[in-house]
PDB file with SEQRES, HELIX, SHEET and CRYST1 records, atoms N, CA, C and O in Angstrom:
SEQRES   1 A   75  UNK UNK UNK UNK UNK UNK UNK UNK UNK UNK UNK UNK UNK          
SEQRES   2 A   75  UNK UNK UNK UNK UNK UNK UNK UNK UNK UNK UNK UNK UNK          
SEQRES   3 A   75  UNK UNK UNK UNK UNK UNK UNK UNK UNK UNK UNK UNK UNK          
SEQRES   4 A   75  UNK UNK UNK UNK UNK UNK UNK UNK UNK UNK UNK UNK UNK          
SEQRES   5 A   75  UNK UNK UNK UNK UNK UNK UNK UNK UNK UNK UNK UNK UNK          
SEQRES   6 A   75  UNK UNK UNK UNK UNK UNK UNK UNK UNK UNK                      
HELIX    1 AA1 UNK A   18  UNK A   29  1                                  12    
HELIX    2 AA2 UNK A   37  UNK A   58  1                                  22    
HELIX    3 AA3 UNK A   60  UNK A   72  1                                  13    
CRYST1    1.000    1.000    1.000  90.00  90.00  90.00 P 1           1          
ATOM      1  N   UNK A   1       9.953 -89.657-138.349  1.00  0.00           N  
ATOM      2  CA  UNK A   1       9.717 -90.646-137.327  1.00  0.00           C  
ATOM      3  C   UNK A   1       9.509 -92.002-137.977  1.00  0.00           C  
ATOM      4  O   UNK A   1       8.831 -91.942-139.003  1.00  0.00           O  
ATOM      5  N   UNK A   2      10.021 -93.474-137.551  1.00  0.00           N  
ATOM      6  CA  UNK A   2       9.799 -94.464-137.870  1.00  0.00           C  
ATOM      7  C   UNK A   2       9.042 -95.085-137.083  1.00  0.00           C  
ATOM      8  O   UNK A   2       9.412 -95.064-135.910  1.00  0.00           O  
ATOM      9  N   UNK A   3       7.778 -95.828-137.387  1.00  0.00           N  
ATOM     10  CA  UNK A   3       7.310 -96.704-137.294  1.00  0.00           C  
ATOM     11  C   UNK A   3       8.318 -97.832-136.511  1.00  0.00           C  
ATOM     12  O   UNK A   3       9.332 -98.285-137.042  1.00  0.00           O  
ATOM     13  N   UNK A   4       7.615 -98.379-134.474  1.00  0.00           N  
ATOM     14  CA  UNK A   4       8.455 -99.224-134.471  1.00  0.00           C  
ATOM     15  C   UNK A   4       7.033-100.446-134.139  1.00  0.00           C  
ATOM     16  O   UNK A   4       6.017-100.064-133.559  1.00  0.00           O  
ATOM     17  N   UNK A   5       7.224-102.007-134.653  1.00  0.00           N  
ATOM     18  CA  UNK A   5       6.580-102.730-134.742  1.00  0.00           C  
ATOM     19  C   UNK A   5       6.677-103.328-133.214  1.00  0.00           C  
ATOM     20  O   UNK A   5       7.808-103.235-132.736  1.00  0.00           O  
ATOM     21  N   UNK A   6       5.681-103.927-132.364  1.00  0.00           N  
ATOM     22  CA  UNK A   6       6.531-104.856-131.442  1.00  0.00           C  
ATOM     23  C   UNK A   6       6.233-106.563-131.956  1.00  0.00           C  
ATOM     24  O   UNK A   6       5.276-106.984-132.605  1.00  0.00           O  
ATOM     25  N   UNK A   7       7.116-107.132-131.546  1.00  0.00           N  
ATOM     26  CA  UNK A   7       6.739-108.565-131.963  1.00  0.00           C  
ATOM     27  C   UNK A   7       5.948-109.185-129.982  1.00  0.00           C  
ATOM     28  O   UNK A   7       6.235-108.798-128.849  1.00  0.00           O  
ATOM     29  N   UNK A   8       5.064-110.110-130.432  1.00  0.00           N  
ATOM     30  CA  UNK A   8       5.071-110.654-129.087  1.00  0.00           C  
ATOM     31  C   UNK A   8       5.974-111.310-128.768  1.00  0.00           C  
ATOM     32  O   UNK A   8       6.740-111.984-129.457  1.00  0.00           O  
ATOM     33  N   UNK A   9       5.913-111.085-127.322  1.00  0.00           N  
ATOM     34  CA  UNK A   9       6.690-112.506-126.877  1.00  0.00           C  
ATOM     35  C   UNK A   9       6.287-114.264-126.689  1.00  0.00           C  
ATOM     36  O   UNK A   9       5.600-114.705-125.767  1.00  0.00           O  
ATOM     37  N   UNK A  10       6.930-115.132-127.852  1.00  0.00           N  
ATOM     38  CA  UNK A  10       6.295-116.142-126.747  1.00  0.00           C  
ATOM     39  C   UNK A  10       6.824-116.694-125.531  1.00  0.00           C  
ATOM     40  O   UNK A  10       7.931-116.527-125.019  1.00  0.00           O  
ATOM     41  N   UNK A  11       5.402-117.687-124.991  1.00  0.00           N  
ATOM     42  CA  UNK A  11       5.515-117.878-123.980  1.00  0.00           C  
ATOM     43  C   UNK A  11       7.204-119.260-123.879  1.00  0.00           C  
ATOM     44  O   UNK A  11       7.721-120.047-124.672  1.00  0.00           O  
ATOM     45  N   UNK A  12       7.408-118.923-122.728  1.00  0.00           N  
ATOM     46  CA  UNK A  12       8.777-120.175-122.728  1.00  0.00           C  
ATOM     47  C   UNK A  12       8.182-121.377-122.075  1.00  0.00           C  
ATOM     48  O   UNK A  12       7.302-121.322-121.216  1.00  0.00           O  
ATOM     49  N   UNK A  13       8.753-122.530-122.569  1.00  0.00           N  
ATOM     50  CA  UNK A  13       7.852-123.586-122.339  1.00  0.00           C  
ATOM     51  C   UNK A  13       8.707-124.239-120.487  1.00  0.00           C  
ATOM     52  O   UNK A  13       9.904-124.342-120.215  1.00  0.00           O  
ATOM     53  N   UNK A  14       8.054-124.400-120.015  1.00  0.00           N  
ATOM     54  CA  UNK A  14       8.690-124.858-118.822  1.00  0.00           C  
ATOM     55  C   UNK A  14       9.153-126.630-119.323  1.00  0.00           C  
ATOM     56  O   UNK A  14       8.471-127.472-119.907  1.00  0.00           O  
ATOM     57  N   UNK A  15      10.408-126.690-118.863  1.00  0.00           N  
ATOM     58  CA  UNK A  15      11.253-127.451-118.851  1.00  0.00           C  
ATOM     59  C   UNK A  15      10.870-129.189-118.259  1.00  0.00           C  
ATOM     60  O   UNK A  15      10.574-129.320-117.071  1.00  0.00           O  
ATOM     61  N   UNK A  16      10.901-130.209-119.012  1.00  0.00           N  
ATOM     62  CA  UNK A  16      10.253-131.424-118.378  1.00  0.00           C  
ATOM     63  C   UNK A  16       8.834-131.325-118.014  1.00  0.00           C  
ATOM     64  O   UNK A  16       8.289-132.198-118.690  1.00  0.00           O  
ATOM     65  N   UNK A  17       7.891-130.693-117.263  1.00  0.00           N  
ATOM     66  CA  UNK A  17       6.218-130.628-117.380  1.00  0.00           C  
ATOM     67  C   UNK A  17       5.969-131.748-116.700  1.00  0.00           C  
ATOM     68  O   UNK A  17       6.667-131.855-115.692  1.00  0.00           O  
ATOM     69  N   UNK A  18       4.992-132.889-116.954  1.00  0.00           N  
ATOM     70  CA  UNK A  18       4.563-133.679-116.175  1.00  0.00           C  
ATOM     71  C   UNK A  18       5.818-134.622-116.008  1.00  0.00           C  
ATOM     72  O   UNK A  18       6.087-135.045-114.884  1.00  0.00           O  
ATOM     73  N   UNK A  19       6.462-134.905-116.913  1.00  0.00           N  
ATOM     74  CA  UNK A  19       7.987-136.098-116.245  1.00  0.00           C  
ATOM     75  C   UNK A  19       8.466-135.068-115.340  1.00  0.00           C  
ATOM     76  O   UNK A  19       7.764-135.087-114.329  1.00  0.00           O  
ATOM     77  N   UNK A  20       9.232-134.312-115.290  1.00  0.00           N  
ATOM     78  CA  UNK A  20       9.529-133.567-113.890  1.00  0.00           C  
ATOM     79  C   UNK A  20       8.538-133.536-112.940  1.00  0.00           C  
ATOM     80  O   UNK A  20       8.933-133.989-111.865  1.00  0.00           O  
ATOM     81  N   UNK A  21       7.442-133.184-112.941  1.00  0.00           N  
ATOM     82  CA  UNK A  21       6.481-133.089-111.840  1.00  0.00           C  
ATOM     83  C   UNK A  21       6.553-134.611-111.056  1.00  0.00           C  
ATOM     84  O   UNK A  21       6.801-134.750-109.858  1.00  0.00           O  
ATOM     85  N   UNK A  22       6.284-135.679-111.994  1.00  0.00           N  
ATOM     86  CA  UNK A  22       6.411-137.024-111.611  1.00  0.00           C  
ATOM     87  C   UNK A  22       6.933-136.972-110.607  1.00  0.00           C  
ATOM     88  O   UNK A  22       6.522-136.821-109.457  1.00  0.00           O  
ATOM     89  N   UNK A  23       8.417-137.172-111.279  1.00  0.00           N  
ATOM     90  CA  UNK A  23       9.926-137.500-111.111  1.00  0.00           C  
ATOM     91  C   UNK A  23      10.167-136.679-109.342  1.00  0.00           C  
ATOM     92  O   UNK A  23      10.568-137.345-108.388  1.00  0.00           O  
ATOM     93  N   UNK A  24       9.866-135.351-109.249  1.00  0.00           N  
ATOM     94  CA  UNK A  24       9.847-134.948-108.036  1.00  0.00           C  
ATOM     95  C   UNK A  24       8.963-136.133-106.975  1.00  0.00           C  
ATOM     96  O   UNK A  24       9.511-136.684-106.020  1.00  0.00           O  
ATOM     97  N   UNK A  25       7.814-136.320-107.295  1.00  0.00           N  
ATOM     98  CA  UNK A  25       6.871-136.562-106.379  1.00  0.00           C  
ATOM     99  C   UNK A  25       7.474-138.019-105.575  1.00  0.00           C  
ATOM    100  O   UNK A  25       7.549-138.335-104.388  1.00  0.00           O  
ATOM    101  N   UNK A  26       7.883-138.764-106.969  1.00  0.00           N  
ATOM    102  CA  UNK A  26       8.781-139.644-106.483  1.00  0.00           C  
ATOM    103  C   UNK A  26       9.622-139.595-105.816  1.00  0.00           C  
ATOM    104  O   UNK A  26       9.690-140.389-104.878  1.00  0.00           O  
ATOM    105  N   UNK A  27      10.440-138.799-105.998  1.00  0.00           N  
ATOM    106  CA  UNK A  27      11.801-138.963-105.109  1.00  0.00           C  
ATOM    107  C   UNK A  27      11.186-138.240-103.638  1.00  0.00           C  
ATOM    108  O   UNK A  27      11.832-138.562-102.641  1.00  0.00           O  
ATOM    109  N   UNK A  28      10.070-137.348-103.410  1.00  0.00           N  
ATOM    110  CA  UNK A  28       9.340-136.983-102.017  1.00  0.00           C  
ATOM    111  C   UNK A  28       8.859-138.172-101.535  1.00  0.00           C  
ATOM    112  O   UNK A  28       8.994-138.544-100.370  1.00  0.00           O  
ATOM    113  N   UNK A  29       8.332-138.741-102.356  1.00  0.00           N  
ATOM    114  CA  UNK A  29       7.566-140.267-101.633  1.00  0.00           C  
ATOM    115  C   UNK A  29       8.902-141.325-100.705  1.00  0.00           C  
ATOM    116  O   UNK A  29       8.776-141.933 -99.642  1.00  0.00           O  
ATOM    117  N   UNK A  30      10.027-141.217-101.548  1.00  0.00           N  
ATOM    118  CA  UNK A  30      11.070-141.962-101.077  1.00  0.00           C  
ATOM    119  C   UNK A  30      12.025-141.966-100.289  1.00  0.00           C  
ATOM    120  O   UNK A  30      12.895-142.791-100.012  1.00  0.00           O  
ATOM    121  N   UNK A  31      11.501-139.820 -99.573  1.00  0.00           N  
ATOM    122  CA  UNK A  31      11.843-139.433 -98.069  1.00  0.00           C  
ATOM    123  C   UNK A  31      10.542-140.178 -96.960  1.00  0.00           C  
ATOM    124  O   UNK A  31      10.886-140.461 -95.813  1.00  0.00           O  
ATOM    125  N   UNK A  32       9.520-140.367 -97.275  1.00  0.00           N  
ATOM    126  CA  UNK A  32       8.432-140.836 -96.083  1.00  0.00           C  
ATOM    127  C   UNK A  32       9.541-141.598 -95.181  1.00  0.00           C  
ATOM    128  O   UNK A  32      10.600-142.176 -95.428  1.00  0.00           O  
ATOM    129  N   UNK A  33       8.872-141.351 -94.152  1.00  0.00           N  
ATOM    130  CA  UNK A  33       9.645-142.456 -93.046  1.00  0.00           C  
ATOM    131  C   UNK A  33       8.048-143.043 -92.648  1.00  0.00           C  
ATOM    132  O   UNK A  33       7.278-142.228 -92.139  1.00  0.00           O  
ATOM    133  N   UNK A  34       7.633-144.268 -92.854  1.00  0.00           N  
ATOM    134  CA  UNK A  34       6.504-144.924 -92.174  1.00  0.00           C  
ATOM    135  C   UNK A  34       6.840-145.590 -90.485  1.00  0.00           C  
ATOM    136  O   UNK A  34       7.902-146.093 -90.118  1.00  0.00           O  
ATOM    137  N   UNK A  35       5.869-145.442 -89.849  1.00  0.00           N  
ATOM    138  CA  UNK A  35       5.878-145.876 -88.291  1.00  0.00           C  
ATOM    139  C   UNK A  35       5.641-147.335 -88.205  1.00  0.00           C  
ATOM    140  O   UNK A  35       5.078-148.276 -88.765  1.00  0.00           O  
ATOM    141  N   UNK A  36       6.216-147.081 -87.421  1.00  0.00           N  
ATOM    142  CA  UNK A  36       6.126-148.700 -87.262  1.00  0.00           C  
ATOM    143  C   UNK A  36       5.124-149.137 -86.844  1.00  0.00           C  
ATOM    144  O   UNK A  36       4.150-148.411 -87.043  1.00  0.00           O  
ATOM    145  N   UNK A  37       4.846-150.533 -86.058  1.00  0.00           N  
ATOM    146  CA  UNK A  37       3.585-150.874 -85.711  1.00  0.00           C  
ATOM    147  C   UNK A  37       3.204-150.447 -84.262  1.00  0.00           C  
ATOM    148  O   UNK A  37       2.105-150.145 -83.797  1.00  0.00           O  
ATOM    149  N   UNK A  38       4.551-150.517 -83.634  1.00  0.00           N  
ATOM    150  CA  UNK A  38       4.023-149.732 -82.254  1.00  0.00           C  
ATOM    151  C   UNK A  38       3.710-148.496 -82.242  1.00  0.00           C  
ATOM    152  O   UNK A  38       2.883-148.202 -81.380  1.00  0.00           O  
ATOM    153  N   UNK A  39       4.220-147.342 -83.146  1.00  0.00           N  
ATOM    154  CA  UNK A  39       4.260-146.294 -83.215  1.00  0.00           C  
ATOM    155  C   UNK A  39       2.513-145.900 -83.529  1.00  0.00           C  
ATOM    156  O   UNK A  39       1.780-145.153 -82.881  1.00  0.00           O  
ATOM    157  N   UNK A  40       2.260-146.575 -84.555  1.00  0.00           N  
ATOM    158  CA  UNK A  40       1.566-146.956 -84.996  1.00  0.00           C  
ATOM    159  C   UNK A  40       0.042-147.145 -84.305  1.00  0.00           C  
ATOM    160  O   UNK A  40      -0.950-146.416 -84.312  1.00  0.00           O  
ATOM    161  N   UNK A  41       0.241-148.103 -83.868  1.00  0.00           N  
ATOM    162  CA  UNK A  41      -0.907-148.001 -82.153  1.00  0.00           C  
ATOM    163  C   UNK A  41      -1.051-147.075 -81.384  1.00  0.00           C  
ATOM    164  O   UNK A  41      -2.074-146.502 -81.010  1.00  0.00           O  
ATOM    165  N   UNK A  42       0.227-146.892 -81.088  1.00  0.00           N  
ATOM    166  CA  UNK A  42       0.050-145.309 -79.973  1.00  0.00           C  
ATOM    167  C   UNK A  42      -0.868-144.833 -80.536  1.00  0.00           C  
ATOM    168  O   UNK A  42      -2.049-145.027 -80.249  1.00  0.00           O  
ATOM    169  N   UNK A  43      -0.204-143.749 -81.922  1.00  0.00           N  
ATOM    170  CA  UNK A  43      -0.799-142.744 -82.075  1.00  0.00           C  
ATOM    171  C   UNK A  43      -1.977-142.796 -82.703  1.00  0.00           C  
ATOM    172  O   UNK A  43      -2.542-141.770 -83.080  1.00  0.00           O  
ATOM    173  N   UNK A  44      -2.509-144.095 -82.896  1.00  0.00           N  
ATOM    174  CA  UNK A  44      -4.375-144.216 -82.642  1.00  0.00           C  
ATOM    175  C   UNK A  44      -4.711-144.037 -81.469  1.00  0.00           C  
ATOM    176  O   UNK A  44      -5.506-143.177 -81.092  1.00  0.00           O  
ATOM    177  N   UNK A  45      -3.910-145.146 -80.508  1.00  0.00           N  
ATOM    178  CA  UNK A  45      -4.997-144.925 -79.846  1.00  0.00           C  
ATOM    179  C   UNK A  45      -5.087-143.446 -78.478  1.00  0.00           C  
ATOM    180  O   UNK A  45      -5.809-143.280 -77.495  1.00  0.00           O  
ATOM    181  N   UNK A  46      -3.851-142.552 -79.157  1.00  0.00           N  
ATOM    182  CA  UNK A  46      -3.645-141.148 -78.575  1.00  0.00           C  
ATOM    183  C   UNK A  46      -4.729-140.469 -79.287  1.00  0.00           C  
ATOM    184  O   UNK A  46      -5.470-139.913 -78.477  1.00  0.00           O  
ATOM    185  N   UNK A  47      -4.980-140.359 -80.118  1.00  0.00           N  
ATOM    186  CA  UNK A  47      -5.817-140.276 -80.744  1.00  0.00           C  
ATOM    187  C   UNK A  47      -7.307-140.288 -80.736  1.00  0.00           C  
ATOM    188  O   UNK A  47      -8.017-139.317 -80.996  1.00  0.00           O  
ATOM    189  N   UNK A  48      -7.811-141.784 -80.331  1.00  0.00           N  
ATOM    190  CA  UNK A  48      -9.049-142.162 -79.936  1.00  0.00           C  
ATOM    191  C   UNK A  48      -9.485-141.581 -78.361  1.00  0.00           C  
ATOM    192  O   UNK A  48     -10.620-141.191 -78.087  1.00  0.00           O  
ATOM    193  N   UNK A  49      -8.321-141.615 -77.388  1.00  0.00           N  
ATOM    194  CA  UNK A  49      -8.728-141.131 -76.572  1.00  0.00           C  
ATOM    195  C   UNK A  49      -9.067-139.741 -76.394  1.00  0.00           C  
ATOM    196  O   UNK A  49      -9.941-139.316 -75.638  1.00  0.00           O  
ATOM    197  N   UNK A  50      -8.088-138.856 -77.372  1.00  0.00           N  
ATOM    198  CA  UNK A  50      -8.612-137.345 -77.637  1.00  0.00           C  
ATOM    199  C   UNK A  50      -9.451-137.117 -77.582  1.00  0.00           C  
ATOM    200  O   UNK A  50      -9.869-136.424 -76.654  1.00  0.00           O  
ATOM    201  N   UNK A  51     -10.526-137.759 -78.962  1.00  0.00           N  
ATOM    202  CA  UNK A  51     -11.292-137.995 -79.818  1.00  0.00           C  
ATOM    203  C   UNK A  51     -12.939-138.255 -78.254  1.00  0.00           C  
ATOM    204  O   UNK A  51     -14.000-137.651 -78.099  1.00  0.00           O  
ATOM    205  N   UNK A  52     -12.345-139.307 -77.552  1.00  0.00           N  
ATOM    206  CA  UNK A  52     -13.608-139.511 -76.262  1.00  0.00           C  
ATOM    207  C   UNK A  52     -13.471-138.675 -75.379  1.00  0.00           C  
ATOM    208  O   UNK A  52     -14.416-138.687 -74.590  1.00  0.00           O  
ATOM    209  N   UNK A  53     -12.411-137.669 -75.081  1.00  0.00           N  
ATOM    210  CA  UNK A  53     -12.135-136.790 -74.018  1.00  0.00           C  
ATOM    211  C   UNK A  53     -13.099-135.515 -74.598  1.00  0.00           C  
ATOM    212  O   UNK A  53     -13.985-134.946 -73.959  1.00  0.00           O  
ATOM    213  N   UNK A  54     -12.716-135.260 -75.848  1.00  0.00           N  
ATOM    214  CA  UNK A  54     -13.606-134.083 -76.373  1.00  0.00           C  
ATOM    215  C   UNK A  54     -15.051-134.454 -76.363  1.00  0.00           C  
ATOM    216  O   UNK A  54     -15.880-133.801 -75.731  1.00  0.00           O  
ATOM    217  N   UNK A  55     -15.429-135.814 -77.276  1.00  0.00           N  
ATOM    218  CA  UNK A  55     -16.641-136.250 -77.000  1.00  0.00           C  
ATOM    219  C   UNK A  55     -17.739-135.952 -75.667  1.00  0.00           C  
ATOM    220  O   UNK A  55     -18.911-135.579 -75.716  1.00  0.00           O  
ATOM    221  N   UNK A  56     -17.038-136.210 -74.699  1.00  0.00           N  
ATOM    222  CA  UNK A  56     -17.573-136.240 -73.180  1.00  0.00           C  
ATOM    223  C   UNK A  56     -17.195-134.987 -72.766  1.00  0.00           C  
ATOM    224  O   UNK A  56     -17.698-134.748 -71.668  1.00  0.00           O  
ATOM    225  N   UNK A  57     -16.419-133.949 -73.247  1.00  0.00           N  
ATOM    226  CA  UNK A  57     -16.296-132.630 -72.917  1.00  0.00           C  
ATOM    227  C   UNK A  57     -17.799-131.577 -73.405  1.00  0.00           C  
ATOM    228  O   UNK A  57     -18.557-130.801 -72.822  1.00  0.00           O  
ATOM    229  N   UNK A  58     -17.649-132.076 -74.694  1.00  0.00           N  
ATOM    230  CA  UNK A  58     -18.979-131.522 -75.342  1.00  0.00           C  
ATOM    231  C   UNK A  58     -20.143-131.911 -75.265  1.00  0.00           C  
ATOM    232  O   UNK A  58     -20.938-131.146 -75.811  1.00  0.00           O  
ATOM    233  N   UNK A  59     -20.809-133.281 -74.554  1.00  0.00           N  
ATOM    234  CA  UNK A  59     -21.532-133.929 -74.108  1.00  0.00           C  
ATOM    235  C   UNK A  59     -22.060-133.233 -72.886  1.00  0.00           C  
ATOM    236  O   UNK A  59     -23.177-133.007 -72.420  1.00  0.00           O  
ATOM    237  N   UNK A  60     -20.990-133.019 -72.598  1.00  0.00           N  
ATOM    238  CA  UNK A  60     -21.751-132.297 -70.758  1.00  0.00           C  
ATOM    239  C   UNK A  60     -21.985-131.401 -70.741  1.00  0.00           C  
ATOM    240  O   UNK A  60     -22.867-131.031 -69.966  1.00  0.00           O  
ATOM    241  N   UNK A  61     -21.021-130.063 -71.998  1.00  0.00           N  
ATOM    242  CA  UNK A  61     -21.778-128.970 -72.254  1.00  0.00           C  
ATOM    243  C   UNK A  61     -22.910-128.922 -72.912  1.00  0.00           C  
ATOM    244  O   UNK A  61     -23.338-127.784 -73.103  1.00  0.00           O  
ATOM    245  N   UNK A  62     -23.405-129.617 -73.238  1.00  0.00           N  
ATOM    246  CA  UNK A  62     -24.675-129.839 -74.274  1.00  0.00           C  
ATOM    247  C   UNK A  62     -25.447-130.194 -73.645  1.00  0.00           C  
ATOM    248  O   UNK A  62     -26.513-129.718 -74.037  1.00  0.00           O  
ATOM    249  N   UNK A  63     -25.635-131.116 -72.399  1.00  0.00           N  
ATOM    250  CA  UNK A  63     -26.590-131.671 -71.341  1.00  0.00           C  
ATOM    251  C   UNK A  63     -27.044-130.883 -70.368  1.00  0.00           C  
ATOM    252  O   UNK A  63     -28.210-130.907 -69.972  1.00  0.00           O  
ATOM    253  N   UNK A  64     -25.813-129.859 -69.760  1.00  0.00           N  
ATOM    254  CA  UNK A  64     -25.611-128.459 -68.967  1.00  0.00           C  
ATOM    255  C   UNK A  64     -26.837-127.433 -69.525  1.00  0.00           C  
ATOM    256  O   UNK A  64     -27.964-127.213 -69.083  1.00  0.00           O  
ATOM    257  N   UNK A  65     -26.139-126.928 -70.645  1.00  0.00           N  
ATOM    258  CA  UNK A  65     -27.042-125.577 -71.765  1.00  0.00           C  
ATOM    259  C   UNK A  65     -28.517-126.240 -71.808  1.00  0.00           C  
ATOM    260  O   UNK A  65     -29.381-125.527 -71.298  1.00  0.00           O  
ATOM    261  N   UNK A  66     -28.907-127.346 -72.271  1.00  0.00           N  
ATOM    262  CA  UNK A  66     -29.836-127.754 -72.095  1.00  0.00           C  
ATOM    263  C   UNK A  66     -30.868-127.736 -71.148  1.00  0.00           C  
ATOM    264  O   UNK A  66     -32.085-127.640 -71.307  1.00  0.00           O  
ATOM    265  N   UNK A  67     -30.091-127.859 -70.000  1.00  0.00           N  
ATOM    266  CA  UNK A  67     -30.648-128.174 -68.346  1.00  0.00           C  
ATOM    267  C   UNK A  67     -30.971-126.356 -68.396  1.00  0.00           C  
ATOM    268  O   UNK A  67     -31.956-125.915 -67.802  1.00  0.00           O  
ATOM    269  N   UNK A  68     -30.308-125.701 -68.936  1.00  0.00           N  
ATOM    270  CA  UNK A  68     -30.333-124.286 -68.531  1.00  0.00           C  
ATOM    271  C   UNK A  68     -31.234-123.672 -69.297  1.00  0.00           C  
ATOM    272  O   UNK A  68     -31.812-122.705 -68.801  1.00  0.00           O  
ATOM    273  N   UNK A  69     -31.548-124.061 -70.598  1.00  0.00           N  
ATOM    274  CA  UNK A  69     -32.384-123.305 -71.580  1.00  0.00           C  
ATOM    275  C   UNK A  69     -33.892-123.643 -70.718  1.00  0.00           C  
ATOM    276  O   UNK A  69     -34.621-122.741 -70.304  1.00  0.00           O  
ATOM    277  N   UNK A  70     -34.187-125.122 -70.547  1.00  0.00           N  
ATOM    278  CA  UNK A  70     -35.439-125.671 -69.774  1.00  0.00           C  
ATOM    279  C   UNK A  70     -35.624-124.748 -68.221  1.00  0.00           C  
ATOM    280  O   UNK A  70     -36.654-124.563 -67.573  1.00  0.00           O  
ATOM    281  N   UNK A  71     -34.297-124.307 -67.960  1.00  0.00           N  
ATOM    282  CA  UNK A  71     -34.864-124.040 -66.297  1.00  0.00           C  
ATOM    283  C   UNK A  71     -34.928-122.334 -66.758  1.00  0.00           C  
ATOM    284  O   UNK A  71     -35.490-121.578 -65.965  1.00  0.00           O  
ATOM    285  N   UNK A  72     -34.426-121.836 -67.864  1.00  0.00           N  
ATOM    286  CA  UNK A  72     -34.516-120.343 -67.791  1.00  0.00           C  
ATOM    287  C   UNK A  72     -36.326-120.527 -68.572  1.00  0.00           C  
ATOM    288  O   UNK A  72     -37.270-119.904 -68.084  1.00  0.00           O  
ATOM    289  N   UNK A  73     -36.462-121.272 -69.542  1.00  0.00           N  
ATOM    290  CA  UNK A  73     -37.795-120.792 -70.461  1.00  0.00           C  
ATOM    291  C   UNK A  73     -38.808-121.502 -69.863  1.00  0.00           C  
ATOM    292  O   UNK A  73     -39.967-121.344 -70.246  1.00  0.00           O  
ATOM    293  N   UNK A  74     -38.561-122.180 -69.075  1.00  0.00           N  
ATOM    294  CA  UNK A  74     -39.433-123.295 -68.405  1.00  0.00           C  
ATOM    295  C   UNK A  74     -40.172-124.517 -69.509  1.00  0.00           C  
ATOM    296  O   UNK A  74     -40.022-124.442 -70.729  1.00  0.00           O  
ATOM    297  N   UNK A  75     -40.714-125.262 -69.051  1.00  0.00           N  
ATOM    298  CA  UNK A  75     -41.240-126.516 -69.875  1.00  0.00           C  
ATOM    299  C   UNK A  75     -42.354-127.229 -69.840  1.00  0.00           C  
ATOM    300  O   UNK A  75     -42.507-128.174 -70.614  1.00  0.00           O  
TER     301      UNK A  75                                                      
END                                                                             
């Protein structure tokens, strides 16, 4: 019987590293499409109004539960 040795393997170095990584990110940045300024407004202020609809949604449940914890445990 012979003796078989193994050698390791090394590791393979990945190709370009941070200049490729760059180089991608760049050319992703240079698909963005930015909104314009009207676009822009809208979707703040679609947004902001969400933002007060939920506000005042959760407001009244919170004022409600409240009203209810006081009238079930009394005060």
């Amino acid at each position: 019987m012979t003796a078989t040795t193994t050698v390791p393997k090394t590791p393979k170095r990945r190709s370009g590293g941070v200049r490729l990584f760059l180089r991608q990110v760049v050319a992703e940045l240079k698909k963005v499409v930015r909104p314009t300024r009207n676009e822009l407004i809208t979707y703040t202020s679609v947004v902001l109004v969400f933002v007060l609809a939920v506000m005042t949604y959760v407001s009244i449940l919170d004022y409600g539960f409240g009203k209810l914890v006081l009238l079930v445990f009394g005060s």
